[in-house]
C-alpha positions in Angstrom: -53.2 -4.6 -31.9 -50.7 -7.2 -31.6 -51.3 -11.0 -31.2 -49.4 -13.1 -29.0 -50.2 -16.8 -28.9 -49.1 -18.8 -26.2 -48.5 -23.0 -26.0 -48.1 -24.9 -23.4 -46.5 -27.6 -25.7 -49.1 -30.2 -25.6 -49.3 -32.1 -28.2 -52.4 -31.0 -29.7 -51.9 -27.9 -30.1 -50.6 -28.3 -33.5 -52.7 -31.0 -34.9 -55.6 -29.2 -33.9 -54.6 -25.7 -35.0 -54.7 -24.0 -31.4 -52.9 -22.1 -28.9 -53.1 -22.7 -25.0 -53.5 -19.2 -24.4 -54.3 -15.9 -27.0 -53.8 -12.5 -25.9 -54.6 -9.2 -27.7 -54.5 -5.7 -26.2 -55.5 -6.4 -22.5 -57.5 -10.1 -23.1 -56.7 -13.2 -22.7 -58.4 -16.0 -23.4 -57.7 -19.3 -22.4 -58.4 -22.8 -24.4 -60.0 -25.8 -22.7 -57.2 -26.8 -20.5 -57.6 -30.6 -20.0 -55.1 -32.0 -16.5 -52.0 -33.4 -18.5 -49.0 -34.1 -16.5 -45.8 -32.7 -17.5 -44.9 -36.2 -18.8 -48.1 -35.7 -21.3 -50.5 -38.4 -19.6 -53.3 -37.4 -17.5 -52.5 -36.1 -14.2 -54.3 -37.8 -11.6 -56.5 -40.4 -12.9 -60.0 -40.7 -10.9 -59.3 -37.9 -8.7 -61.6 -34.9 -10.1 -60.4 -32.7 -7.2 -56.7 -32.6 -8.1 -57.6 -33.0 -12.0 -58.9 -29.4 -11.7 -56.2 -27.8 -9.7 -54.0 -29.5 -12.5 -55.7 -27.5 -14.9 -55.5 -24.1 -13.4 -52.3 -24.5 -13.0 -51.7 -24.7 -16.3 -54.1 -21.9 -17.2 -52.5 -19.5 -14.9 -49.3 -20.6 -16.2 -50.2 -19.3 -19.7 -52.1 -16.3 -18.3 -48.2 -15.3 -16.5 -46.8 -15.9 -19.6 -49.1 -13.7 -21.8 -47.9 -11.1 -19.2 -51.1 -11.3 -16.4 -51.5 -12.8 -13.5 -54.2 -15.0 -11.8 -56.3 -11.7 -10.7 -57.1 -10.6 -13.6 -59.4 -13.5 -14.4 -62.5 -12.4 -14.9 -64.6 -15.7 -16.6 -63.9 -19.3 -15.7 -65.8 -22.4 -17.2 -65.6 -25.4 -15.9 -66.4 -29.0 -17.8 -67.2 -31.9 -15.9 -67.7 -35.5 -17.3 -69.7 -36.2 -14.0 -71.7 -33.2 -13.2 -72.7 -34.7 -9.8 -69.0 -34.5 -8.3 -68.9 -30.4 -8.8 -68.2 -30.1 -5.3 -64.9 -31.2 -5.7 -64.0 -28.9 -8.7 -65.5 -26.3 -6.6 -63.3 -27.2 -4.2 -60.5 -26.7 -6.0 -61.7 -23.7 -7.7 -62.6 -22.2 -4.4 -59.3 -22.5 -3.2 -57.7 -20.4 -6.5 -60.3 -17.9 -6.3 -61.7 -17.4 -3.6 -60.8 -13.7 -2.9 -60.8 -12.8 -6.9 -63.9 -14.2 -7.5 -64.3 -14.1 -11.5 -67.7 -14.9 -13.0 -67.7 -19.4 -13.2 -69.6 -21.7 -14.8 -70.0 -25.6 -14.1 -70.9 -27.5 -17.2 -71.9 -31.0 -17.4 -70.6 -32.8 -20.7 -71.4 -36.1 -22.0 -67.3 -36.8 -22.6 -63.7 -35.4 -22.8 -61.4 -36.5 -25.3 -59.7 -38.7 -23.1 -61.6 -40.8 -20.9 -59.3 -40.5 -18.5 -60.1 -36.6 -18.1 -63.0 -35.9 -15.4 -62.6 -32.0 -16.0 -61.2 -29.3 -18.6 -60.9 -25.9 -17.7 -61.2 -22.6 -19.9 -60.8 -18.3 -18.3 -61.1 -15.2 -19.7 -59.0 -12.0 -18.6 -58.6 -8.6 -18.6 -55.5 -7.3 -17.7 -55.4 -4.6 -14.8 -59.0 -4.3 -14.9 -60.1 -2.3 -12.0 -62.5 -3.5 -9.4 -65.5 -1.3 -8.3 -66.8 -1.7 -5.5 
């Protein structure tokens, strides 16, 4: 099977040695997507709500550029510097998928590489996977 790697152009990617996104065959996985503004600084400092939607943005971003889309998520995790405030990632998460429903975990982590991060995101997907009912 064929390999596709996808970036996102952050600036770790390369120091560290990884891709935003990885697809092979009909999966793709997603890296721990941390909310980084288009200018490279964290998007929204202090506000965990809009921190997450930051980051699934950018997952779902790679995911349509691996060649799926948003439904085909089946596996989300969810890393929160402040366990307590999951409600707002929920939130946020809630309003992405809601109707798709993927498997989700909340995690509760002692730190994020920057301490500005509240959240960093990470899915797993299969592309048309059918849904039985």
């Amino acid at each position: 099977m064929v390999r596709k790697n996808i970036s996102s152009g952050s600036q770790y990617e390369a120091s560290i040695g990884f891709s935003r996104a990885v697809r092979i065959g009909k999966l793709i996985s997603v890296s721990g997507t941390a909310p980084i503004a288009e200018d490279g600084k964290t998007a929204f400092p202090g506000d965990l709500y809009n921190q997450t939607k930051r980051c699934i943005d950018i997952m779902v971003k790679a995911i349509i550029e691996a060649g799926g889309k948003k439904e085909d998520i089946i596996r989300t995790r969810i890393y929160l510097k402040n366990v307590g405030e999951w409600g707002e990632a929920a939130k946020a998460h809630g309003e992405y998928f809601s109707k798709i429903r993927p498997a989700c975990t909340f995690i509760g982590v002692k730190g994020l590489i920057d301490p500005e991060w509240l959240v960093e995101t990470e899915a797993d997907c299969v592309i048309k996977a059918l849904e039985i009912s």
